[in-house]
MILUM-495395 format. One record per residue (C-alpha): residue number from 1; residue in three letters; x, y, z. Coordinates in Angstrom, 2 decimals, padded with zeros to 5 digits. Layout:
// MILUM-495395
> NUM ALA X Y Z
...
***
This chain:
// MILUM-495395
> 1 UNK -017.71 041.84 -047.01
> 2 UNK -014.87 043.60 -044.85
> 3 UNK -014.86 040.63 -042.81
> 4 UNK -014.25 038.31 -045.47
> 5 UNK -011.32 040.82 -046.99
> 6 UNK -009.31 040.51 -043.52
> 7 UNK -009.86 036.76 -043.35
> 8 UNK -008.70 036.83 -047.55
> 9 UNK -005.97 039.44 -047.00
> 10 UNK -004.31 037.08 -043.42
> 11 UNK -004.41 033.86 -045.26
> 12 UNK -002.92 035.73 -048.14
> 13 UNK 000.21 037.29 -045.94
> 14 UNK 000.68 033.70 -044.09
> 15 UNK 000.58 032.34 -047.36
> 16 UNK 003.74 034.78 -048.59
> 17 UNK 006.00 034.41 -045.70
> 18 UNK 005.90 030.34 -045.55
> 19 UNK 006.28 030.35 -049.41
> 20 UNK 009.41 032.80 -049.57
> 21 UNK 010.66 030.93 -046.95
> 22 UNK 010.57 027.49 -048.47
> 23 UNK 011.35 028.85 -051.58
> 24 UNK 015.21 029.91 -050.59
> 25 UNK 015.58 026.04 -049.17
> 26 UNK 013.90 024.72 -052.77
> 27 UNK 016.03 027.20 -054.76
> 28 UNK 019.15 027.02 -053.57
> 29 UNK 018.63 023.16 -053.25
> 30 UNK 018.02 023.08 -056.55
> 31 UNK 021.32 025.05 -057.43
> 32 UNK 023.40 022.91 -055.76
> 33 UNK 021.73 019.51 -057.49
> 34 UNK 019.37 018.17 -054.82
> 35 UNK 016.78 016.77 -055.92
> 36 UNK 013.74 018.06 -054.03
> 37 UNK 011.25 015.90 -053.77
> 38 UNK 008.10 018.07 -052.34
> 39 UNK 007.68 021.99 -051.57
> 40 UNK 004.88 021.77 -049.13
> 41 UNK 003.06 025.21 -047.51
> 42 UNK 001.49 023.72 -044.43
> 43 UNK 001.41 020.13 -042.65
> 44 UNK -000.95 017.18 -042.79
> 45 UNK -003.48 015.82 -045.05
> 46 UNK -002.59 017.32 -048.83
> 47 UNK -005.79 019.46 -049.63
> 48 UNK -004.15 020.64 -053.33
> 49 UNK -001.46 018.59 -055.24
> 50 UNK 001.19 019.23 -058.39
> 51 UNK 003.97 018.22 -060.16
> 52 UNK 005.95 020.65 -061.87
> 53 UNK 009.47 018.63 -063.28
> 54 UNK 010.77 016.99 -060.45
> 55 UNK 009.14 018.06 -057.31
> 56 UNK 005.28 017.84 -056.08
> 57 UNK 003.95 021.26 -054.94
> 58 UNK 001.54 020.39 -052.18
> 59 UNK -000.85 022.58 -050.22
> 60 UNK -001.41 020.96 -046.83
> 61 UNK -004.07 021.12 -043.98
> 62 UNK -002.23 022.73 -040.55
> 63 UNK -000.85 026.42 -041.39
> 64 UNK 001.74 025.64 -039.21
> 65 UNK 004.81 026.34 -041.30
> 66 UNK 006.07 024.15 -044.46
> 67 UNK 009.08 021.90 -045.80
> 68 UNK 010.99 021.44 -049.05
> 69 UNK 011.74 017.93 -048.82
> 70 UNK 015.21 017.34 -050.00
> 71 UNK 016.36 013.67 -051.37
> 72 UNK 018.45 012.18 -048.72
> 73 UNK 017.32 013.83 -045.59
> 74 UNK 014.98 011.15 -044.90
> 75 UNK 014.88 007.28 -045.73
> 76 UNK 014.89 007.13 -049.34
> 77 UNK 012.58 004.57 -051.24
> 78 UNK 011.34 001.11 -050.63
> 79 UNK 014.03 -000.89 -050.38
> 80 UNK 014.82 -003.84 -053.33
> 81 UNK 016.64 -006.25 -052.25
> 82 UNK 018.57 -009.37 -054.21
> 83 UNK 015.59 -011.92 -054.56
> 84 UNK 012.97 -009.51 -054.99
> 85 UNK 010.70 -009.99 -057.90
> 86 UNK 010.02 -007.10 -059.38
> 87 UNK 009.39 -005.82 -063.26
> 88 UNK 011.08 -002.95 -065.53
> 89 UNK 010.25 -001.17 -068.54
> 90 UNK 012.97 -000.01 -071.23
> 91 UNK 013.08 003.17 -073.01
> 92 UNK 015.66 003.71 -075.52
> 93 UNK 017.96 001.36 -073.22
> 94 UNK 017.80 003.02 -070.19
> 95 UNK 015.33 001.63 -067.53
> 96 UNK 012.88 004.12 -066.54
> 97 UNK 010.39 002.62 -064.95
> 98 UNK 010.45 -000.17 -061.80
> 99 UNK 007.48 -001.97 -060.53
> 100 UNK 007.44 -003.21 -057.50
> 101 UNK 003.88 -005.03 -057.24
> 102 UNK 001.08 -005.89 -059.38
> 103 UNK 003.50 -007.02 -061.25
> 104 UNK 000.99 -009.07 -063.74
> 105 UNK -001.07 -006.16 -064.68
> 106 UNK 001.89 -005.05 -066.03
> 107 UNK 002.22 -004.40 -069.91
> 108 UNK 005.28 -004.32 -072.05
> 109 UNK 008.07 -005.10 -068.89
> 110 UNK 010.60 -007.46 -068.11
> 111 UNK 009.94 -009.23 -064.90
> 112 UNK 012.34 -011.24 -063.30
> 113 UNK 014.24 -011.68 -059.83
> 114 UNK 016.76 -009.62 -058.73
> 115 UNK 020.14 -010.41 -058.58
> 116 UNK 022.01 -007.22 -058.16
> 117 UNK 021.11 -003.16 -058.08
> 118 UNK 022.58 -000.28 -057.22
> 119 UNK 020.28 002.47 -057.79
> 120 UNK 022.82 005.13 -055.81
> 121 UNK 026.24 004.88 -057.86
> 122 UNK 026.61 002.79 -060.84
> 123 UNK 023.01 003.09 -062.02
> 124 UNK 022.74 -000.96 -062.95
> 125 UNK 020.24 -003.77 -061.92
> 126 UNK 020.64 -007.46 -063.13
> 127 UNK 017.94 -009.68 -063.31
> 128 UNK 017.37 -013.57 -063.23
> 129 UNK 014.76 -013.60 -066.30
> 130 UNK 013.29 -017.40 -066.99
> 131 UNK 017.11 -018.64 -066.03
> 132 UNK 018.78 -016.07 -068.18
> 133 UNK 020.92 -013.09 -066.19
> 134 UNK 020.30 -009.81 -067.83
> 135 UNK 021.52 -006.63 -066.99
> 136 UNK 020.32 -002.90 -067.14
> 137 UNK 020.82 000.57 -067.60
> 138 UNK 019.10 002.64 -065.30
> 139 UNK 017.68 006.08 -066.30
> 140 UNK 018.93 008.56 -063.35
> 141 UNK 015.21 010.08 -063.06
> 142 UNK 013.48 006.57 -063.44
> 143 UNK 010.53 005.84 -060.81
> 144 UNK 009.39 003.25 -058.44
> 145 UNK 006.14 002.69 -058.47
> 146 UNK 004.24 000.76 -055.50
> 147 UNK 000.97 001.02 -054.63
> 148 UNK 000.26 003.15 -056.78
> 149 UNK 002.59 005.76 -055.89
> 150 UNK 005.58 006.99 -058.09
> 151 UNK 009.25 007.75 -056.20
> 152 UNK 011.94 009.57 -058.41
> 153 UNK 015.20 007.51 -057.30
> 154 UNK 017.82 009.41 -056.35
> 155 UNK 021.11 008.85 -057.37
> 156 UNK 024.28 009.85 -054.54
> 157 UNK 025.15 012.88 -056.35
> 158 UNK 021.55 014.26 -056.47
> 159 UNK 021.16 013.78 -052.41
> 160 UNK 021.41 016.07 -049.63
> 161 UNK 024.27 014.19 -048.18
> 162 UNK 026.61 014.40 -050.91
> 163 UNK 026.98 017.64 -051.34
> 164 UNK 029.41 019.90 -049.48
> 165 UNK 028.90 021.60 -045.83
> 166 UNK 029.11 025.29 -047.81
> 167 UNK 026.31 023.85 -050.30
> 168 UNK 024.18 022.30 -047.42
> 169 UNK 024.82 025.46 -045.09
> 170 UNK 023.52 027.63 -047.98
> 171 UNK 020.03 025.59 -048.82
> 172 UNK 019.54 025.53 -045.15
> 173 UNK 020.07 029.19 -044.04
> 174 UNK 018.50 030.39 -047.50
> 175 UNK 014.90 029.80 -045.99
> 176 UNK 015.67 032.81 -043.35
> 177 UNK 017.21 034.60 -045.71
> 178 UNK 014.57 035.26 -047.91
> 179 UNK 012.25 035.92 -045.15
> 180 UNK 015.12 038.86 -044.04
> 181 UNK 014.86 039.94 -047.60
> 182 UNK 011.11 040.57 -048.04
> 183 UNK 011.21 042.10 -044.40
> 184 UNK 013.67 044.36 -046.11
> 185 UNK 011.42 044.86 -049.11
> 186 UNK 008.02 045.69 -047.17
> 187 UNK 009.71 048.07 -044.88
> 188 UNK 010.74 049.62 -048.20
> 189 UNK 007.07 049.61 -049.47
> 190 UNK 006.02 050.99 -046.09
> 191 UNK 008.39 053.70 -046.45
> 192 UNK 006.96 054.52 -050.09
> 193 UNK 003.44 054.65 -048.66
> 194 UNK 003.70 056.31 -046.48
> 195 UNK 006.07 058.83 -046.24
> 196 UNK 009.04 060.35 -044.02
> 197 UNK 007.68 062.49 -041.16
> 198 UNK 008.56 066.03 -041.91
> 199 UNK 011.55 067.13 -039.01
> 200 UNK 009.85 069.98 -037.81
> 201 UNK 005.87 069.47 -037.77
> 202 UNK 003.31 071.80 -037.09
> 203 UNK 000.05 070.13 -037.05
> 204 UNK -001.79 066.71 -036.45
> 205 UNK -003.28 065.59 -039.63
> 206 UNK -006.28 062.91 -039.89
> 207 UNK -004.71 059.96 -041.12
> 208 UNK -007.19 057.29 -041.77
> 209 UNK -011.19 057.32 -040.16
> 210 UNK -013.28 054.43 -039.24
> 211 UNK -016.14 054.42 -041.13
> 212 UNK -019.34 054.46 -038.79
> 213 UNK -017.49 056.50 -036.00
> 214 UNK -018.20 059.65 -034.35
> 215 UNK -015.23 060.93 -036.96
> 216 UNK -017.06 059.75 -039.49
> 217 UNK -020.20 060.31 -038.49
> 218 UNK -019.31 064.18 -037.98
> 219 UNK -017.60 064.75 -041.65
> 220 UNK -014.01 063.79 -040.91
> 221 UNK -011.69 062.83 -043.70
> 222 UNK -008.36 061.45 -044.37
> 223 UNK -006.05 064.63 -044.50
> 224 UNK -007.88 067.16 -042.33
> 225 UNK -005.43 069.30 -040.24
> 226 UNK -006.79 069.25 -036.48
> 227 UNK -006.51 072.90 -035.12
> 228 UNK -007.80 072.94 -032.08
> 229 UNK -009.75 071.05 -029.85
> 230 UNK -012.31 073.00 -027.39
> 231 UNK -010.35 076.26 -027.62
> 232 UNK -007.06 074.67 -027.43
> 233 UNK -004.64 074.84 -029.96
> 234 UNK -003.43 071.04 -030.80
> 235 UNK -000.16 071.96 -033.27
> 236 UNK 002.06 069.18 -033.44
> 237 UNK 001.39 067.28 -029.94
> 238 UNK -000.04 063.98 -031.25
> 239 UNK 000.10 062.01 -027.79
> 240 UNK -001.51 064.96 -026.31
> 241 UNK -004.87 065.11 -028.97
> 242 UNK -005.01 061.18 -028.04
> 243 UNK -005.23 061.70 -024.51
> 244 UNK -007.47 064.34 -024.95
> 245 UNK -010.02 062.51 -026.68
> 246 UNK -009.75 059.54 -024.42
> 247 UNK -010.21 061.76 -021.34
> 248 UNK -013.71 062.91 -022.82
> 249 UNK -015.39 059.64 -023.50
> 250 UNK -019.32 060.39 -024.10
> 251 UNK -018.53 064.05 -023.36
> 252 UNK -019.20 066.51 -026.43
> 253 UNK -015.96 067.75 -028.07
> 254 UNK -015.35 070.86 -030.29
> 255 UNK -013.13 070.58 -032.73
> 256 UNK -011.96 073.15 -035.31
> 257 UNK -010.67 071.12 -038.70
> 258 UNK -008.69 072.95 -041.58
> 259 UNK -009.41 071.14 -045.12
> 260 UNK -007.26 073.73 -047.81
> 261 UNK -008.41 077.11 -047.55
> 262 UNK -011.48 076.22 -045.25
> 263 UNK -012.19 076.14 -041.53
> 264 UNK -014.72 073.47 -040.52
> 265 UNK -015.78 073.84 -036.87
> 266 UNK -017.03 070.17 -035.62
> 267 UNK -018.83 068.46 -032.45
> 268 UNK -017.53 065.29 -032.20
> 269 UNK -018.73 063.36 -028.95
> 270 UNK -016.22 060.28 -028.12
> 271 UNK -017.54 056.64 -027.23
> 272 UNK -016.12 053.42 -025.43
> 273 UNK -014.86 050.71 -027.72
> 274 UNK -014.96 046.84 -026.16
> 275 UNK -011.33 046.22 -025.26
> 276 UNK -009.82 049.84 -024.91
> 277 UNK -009.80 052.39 -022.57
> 278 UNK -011.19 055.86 -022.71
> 279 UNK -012.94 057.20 -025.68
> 280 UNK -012.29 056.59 -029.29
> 281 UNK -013.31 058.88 -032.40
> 282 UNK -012.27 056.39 -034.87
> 283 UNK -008.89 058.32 -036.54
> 284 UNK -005.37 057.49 -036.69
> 285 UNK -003.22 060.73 -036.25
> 286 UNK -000.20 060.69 -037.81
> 287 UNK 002.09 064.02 -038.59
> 288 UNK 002.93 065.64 -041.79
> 289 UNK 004.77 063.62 -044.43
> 290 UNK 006.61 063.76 -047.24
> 291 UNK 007.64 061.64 -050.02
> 292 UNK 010.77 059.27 -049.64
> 293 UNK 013.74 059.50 -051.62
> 294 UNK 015.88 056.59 -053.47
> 295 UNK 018.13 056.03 -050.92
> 296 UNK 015.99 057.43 -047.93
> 297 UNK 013.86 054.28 -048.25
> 298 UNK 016.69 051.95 -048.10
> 299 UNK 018.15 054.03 -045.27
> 300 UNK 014.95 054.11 -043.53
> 301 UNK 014.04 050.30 -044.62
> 302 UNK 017.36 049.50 -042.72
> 303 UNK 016.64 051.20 -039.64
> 304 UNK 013.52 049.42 -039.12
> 305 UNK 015.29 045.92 -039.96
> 306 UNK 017.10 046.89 -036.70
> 307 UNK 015.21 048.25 -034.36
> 308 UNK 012.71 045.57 -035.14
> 309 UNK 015.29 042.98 -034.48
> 310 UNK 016.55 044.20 -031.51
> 311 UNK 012.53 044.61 -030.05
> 312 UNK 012.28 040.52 -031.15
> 313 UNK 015.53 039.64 -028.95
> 314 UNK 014.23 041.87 -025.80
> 315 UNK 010.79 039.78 -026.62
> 316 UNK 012.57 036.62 -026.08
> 317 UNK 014.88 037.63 -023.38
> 318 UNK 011.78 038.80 -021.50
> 319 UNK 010.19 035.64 -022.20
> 320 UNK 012.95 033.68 -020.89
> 321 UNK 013.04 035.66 -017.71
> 322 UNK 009.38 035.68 -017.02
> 323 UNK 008.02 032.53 -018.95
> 324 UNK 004.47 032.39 -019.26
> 325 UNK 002.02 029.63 -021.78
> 326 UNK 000.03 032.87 -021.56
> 327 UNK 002.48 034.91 -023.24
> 328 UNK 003.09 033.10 -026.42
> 329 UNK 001.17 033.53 -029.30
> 330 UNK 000.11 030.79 -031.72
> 331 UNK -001.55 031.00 -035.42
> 332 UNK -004.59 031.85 -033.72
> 333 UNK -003.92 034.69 -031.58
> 334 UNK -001.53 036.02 -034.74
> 335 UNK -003.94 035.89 -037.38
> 336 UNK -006.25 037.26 -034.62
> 337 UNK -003.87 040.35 -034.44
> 338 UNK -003.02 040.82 -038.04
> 339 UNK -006.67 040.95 -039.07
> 340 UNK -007.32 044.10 -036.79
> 341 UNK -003.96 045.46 -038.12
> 342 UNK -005.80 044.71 -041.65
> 343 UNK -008.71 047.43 -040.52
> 344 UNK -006.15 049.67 -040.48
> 345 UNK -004.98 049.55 -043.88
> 346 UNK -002.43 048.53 -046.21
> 347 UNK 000.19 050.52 -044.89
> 348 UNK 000.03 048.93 -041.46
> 349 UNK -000.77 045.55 -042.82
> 350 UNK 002.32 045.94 -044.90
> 351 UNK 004.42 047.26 -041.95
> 352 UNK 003.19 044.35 -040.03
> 353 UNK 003.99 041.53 -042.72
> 354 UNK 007.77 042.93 -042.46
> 355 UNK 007.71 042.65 -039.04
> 356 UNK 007.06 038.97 -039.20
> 357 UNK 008.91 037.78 -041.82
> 358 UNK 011.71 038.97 -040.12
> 359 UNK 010.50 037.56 -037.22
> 360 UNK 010.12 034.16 -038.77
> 361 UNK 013.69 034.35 -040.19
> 362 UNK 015.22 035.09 -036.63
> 363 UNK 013.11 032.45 -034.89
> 364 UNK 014.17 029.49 -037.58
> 365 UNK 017.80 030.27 -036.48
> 366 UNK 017.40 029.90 -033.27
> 367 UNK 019.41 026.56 -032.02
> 368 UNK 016.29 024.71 -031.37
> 369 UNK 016.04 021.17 -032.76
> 370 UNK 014.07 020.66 -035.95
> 371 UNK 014.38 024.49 -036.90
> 372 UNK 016.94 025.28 -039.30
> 373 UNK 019.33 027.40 -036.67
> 374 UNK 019.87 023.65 -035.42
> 375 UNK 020.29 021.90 -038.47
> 376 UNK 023.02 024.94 -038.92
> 377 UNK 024.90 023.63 -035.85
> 378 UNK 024.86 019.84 -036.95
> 379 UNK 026.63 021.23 -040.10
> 380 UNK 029.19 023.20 -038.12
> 381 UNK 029.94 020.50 -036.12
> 382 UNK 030.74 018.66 -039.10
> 383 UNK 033.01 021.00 -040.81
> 384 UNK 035.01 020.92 -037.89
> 385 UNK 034.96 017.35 -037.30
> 386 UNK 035.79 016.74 -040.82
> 387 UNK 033.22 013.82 -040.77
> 388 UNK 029.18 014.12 -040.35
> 389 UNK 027.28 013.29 -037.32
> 390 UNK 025.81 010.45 -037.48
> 391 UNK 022.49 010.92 -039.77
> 392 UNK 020.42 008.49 -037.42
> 393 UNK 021.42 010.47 -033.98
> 394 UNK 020.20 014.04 -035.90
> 395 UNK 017.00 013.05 -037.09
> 396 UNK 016.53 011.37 -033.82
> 397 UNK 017.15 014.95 -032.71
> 398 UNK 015.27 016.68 -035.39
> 399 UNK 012.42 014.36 -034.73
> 400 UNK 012.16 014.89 -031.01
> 401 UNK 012.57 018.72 -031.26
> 402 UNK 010.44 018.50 -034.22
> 403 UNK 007.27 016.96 -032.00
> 404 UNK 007.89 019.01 -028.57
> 405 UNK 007.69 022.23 -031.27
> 406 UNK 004.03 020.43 -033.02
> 407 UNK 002.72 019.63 -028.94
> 408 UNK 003.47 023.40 -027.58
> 409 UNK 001.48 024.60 -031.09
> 410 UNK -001.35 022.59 -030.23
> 411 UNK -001.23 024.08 -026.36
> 412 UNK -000.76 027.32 -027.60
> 413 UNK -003.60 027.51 -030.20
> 414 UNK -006.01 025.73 -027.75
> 415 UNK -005.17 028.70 -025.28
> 416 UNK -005.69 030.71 -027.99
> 417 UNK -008.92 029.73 -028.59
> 418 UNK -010.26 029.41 -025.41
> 419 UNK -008.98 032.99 -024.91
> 420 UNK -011.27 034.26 -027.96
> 421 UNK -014.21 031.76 -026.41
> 422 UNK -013.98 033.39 -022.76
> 423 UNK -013.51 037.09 -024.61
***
C-alpha cells in the first residue's frame, strides 16, 4: 500500500508541474486571441481525450513534458484549393461546416467545385454548383472535416503569427512563469509546515521515524527531545548525533529521550541500510521550530527561490565543465528520487516539488532550440529586425533541437534503467 502511495503521489507531482506549465502558454494564449488548438500533458499516442470550447485536452503516452498547440505555429489545415470538390452546410447564413470527402454520404449540403476561398481574411468561398456560381459566408469557428476528423479554421487574427512580439513573448515565457510561481507557493507551504528553526536551539528533536526501525522498534516518536546518547550530552549538535549513530552500526546504543515531563532511557542498536554508509536508526533530526509569520514565509519562501536557483546554475556550470551521460538524470532516475523523498513525508515531498518546478522553469529558458528560452530569442530577433524570421528556417530549428532533446531522453532513461537493473 505505501508503495502504491509513492508511485500515486510522483505521478501526481509530475502531473502538476507539466500542467501549470502549459497552462500559462494556454492562458495567456487565450488572452491575447489565439486560438489553441490542443493542451496536451505528455507526448505520443492520446491515452484520454476532450473538448472543452475550442481546444482538445489530451492526456498522452511519454511523460516527457507537454504542448499547448497554438493556431499558426504549425501548418494549418488541409489545404482547398480552386477545383476542389468539396460540400458545405449553412446555418443561419454563415457556413459552418466543410466537407472535404465522402462527400455523398453527406446530408443537407451544398456540394459543388471550388472557385475561390479565403478562409484567413475575408471569410468567403464561392462555389461552381450544377453551372451556377454561388458564394458564402463563412462562420469564423466553422470546421473541416476529413477523414473523420474535425479542424477549427483559423482565421489571421486568431493565429499565433498575427499577434504582436509583446503578446507572443508573453504566451511563450508564461509557461516558466507559472512554474516560478508555484515554486514560490510550495516553498511557502514548506515554510508553513514546517516551521522556522528557533535562532538559538538547545536540543535535537525526533522529527519523523521509519516505521519498522530500530527507532521504532525501541518506542521512538515524532517530537522526542534526544538528551544524551551513551553518557554524552547531545544539546543542539545535530551533525554530531548523526555521526554518532553512523559510527556505531550493529553496536548497542543508550539513549536517554525526554517526552514532556518524562525521561525515557532507551537501547537502540543501529543497522546497515543497502545504499548508505554507517548505521541508520530510522529518524530525521531536525531542531526546534516555531511557527512562521505572514511575511516570514514570503521572506523565507524568497530565500529559497534563490539559493535554489543559484545551486541549479552551479549544477549546470559543473555539468558543462565535467560532462558526463552519467550525470544527467532522466524521468526515470527523477521519479526514482522523488519517490524516496515521498517516504519522507509531505514536507519534503513538498520542498522537493518547489525545487523542480523551478527547476523546470529555468531549464525551458535556456537558449536551446525547441525550448521556449529559444523560441524567446527568435522573437527578440524579430523585434529588432522589425520583420520575423522566416517561419520555415525556425521550425526547421525547433524541429531539429526538438528531436536531439527526444534522442538524449531516450539515452538518458535507458541509462537510467539499466542503472536500477545492475542496482
Amino acid at each position: 500500500m505505501e508503495t502504491i502511495q509513492m508511485v500515486l503521489l510522483t505521478v501526481l507531482m509530475f502531473f502538476v508541474l507539466v500542467t501549470v506549465h502549459e497552462w500559462g502558454h494556454y492562458y495567456f494564449a487565450k488572452r491575447a486571441g489565439i486560438l489553441v488548438r490542443e493542451f496536451a500533458i505528455g507526448f505520443g499516442p492520446k491515452l484520454f481525450s476532450y473538448k472543452r470550447n475550442e481546444t482538445q485536452f489530451t492526456l498522452r503516452l511519454l511523460p516527457f513534458g507537454g504542448f499547448a498547440r497554438m493556431a499558426g505555429e504549425d501548418p494549418e489545415m488541409n489545404q482547398i484549393e480552386a477545383g476542389q470538390t468539396i460540400a458545405v452546410r449553412e446555418t443561419d447564413g454563415l457556413v459552418k461546416s466543410i466537407y472535404l470527402d465522402q462527400l455523398d454520404n453527406r446530408k443537407n449540403v451544398i456540394r459543388g467545385e471550388v472557385q475561390s476561398i479565403d478562409l484567413e481574411n475575408a471569410l468567403t468561398l464561392t462555389l461552381d454548383v450544377d453551372g451556377d456560381s454561388q458564394q458564402f459566408k463563412v462562420h469564423p469557428q466553422a470546421m473541416t472535416v476529413s477523414k473523420g476528423q474535425s479542424v477549427q479554421i483559423a482565421p489571421r487574427d486568431r493565429q499565433y503569427g498575427s499577434k504582436t512580439v509583446g503578446q507572443r513573448a508573453m504566451a511563450i515565457f508564461a509557461g516558466p512563469l507559472m512554474n516560478f510561481v508555484l515554486a514560490f507557493v510550495l516553498f511557502a507551504i514548506h515554510v508553513q509546515m514546517t516551521g522556522i528553526q528557533l535562532e538559538n536551539p538547545t536540543n535535537v528533536v525526533v522529527g519523523e521515524v521509519t516505521k519498522g526501525m530500530p527507532a521504532d522498534k525501541a518506542g521512538i516518536r515524532e517530537g522526542d527531545i534526544i538528551e544524551s546518547i551513551n553518557g554524552e550530552p547531545v544539546g543542539a549538535d545535530r551533525e554530531k548525533l548523526i555521526n554518532v549513530i553512523a559510527a556505531s552500526m550493529d553496536q548497542p546504543m543508550k539513549w536517554v529521550i525526554r517526552r514532556g515531563d518524562e525521561a525515557l532511557n532507551l537501547t537502540i542498536t543501529p543497522m546497515a541500510m543497502e545504499g548508505q554508509e554507517g548505521g541508520k536508526v530510522g529518524i530525521i533530526p531536525t531542531l526546534p521550530t516555531r511557527n512562521a509569520g505572514f511575511i516570514e514565509t514570503f521572506q523565507v519562501a524568497g530565500k529559497s527561490m534563490v539559493d535554489t536557483t543559484v545551486a541549479i546554475f552551479a549544477g549546470f556550470r559543473q555539468l558543462i565543465q565535467n560532462f558526463s551521460i552519467d550525470d544527467l538524470g532522466g524521468p526515470v532516475r527523477t521519479a526514482e528520487v522523488t519517490g524516496q523523498i515521498a517516504k519522507q513525508g509531505i514536507e519534503q515531498l513538498t520542498y522537493w516539488a518547489g525545487i523542480l518546478s523551478l527547476y523546470l522553469g529555468i531549464f525551458n529558458l535556456l537558449p536551446i532550440p525547441a525550448l521556449d528560452g529559444s523560441r524567446l530569442i527568435f522573437l527578440g530577433v524579430e523585434a529588432v529586425r522589425g520583420r520575423p524570421v522566416d517561419p520555415s528556417r525556425e521550425g526547421m530549428v525547433h524541429f531539429v533541437g526538438f528531436a536531439m532533446l527526444f534522442l538524449l531522453m531516450i539515452a538518458v532513461t535507458y541509462n537510467d534503467i539499466l542503472r536500477l537493473i545492475n542496482g
